[in-house]
C-alpha positions as CSV (number, residue, x, y, z in Angstrom):
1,X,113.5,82.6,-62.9
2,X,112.6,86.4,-63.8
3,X,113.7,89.2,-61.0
4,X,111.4,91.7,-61.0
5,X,112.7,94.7,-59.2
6,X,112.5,98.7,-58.4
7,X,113.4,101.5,-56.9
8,X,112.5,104.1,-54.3
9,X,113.6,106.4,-52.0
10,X,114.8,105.0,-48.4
11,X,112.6,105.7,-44.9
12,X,113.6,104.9,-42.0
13,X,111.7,101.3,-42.1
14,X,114.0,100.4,-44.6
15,X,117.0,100.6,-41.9
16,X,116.9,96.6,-40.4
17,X,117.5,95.6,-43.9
18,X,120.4,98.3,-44.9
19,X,122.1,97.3,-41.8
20,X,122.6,93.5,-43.6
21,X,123.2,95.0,-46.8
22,X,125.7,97.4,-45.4
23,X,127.3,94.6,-42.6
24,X,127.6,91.9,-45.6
25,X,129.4,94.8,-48.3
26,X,132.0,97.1,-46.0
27,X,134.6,96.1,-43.7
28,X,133.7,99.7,-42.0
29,X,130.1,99.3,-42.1
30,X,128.1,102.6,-41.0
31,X,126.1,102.5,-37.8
32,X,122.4,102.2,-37.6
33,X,122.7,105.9,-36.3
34,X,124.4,107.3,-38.8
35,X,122.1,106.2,-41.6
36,X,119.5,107.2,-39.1
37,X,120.8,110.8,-39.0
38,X,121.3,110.9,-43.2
39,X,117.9,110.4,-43.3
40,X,116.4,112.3,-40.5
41,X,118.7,115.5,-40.0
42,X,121.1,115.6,-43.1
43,X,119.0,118.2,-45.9
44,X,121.8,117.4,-48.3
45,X,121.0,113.3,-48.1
46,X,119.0,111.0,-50.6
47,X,119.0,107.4,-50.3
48,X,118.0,104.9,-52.8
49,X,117.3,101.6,-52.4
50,X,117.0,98.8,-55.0
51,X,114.2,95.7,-53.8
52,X,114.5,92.5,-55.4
53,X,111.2,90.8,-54.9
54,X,110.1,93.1,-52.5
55,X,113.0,92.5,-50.3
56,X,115.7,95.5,-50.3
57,X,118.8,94.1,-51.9
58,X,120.7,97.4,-52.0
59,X,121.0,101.1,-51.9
60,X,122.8,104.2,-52.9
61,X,123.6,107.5,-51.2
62,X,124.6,110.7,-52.1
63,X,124.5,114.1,-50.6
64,X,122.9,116.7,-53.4
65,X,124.6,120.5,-52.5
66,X,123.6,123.0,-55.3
67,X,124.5,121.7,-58.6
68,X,127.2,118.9,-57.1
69,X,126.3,115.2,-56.1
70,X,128.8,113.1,-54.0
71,X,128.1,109.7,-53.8
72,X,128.7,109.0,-49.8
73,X,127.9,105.0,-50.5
74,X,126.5,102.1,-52.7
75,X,125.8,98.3,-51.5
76,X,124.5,95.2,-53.0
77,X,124.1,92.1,-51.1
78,X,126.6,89.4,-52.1
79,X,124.0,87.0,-53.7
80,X,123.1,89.9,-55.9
81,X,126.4,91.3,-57.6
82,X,127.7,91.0,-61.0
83,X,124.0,90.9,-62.5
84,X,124.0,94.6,-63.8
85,X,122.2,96.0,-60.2
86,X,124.5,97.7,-59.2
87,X,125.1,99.6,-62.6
88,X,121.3,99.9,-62.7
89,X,121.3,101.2,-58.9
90,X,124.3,104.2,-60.3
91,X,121.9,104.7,-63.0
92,X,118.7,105.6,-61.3
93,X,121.1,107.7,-58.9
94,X,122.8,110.0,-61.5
95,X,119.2,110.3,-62.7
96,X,118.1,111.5,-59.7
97,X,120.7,113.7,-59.3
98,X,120.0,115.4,-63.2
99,X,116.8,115.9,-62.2
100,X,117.2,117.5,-58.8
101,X,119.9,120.0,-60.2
102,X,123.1,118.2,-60.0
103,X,125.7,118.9,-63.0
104,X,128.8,116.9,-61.7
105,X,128.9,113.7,-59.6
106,X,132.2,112.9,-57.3
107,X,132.8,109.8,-55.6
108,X,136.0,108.1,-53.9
109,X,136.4,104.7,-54.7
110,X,139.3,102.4,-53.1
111,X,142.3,102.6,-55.5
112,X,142.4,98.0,-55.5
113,X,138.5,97.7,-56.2
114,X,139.1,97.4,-60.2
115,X,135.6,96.1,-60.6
116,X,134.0,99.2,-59.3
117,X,136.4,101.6,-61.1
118,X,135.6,99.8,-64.0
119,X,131.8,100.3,-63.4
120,X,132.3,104.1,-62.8
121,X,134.3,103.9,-65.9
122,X,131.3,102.5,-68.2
123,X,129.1,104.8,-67.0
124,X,131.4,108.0,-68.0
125,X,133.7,108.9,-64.4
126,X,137.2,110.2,-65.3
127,X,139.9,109.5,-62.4
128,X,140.7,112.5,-60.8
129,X,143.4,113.2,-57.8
130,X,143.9,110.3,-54.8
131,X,143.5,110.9,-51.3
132,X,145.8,109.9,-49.4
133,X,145.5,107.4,-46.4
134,X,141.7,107.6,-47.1
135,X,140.1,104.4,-45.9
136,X,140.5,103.9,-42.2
137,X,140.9,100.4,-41.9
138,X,143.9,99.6,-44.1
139,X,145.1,103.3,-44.7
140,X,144.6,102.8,-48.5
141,X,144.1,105.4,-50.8
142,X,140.9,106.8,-52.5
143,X,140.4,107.5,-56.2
144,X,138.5,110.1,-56.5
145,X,136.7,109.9,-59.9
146,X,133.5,112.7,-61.3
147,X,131.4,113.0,-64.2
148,X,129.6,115.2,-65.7
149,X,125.6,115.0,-65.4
């Protein structure tokens, strides 16, 4: 069966559904609030979301300040990794970011998720320096990877 799907920027009617997305992809999930304030006080914040049939099936943050984009986050629901969404999400992100200004793009990324590394690989990120203790569940360390837009 063909998936038909788009993208848009978030609102905050879009925040029932990022809570699933975000509860089923991080063992630290944000709160309700905190997406809440990205979208509502944070200048620096765009959202993206990906819909799958009309449903939102994932989304992608960053924070744009002058010429710099960080990624703060990016979730797909289980049932729809591994079929190039994700990579298409990043995409339509670092296009966004071009077009608003943006000449570099930062992220961290946890130093065991190969298949994400890998991803930011393909699509041009060069490992950078690790941060120490980074993720506050397990204390692992963050790679911190960039590429230029």
């Amino acid at each position: 069966m063909e998936m038909t799907f788009s993208f848009r920027l978030m609102n905050l009617n879009d925040l029932d559904q990022i809570m699933v997305v975000e509860h089923q992809s991080f063992t630290l999930p944000w709160s309700r609030a905190a997406f809440y304030n990205e979208l509502v006080q944070n200048q620096y914040a765009k959202y993206i979301v990906l819909e799958v049939d009309e449903k939102v099936a994932g989304y992608c943050g960053a924070w744009l300040v002058i010429d710099e984009a960080h990624i703060t986050n990016i979730a797909l629901l289980p049932e729809y990794r591994g079929r190039k969404l994700g990579e298409a999400l990043l995409v339509k992100m670092m296009d966004f970011a071009r077009e608003n200004g943006a000449k570099t793009m930062t992220l961290e990324v946890r130093v065991s998720n190969s298949v994400a590394q890998s991803l930011y690989r393909k699509l041009g990120f060069q490992g950078g320096a690790l941060r120490k203790n980074y993720y506050t569940d397990n204390h692992e360390d963050a790679l911190v990877m960039w590429v230029n837009l």
